[in-house]
N, C-alpha and C positions, 0 to 999 in steps of 0.2 A: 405266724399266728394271725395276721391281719386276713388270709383267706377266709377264716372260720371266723371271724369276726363280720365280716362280710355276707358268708353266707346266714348267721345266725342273724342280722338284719334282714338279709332280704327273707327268714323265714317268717320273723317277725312281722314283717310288712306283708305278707301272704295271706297272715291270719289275721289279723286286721282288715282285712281286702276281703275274705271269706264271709269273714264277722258282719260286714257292713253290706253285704252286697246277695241282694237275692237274685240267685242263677237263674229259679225258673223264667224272669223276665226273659234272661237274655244268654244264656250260654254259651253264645258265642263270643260275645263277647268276653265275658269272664275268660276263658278260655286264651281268648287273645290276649288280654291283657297281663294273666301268671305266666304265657309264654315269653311275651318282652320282658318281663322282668328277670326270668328265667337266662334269656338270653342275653338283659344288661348284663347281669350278676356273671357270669358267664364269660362274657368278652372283656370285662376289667381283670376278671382276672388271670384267664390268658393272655393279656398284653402287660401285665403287669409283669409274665411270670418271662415274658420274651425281654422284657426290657426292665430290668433290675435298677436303674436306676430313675427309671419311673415312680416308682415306690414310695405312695406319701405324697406325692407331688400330685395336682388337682391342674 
């Protein structure tokens, strides 16, 4: 369950991000920025999901 817990933070933090943040300046930026996040969210938890007893542990 901690994946969907995970991802519903990082959606969380998306809109947040969207909310606060006008693209026309810069959308590349924006862009960049929901992509790492995209891609943290992402990579914890394929390594989470290689190494089981990773889980929980920071």
């Amino acid at each position: 369950m901690s994946g969907s817990n995970d991802l519903m933070q990082a959606e969380w933090r998306l809109t947040d991000f969207v909310h606060g943040f006008d693209a026309s300046h810069a959308p590349e930026q924006a862009l960049a920025v929901v992509r790492n996040m995209l891609l943290t969210t992402l990579g914890r938890r394929r390594a989470s999901s290689n190494n089981p007893e990773a889980v929980g542990k920071h």
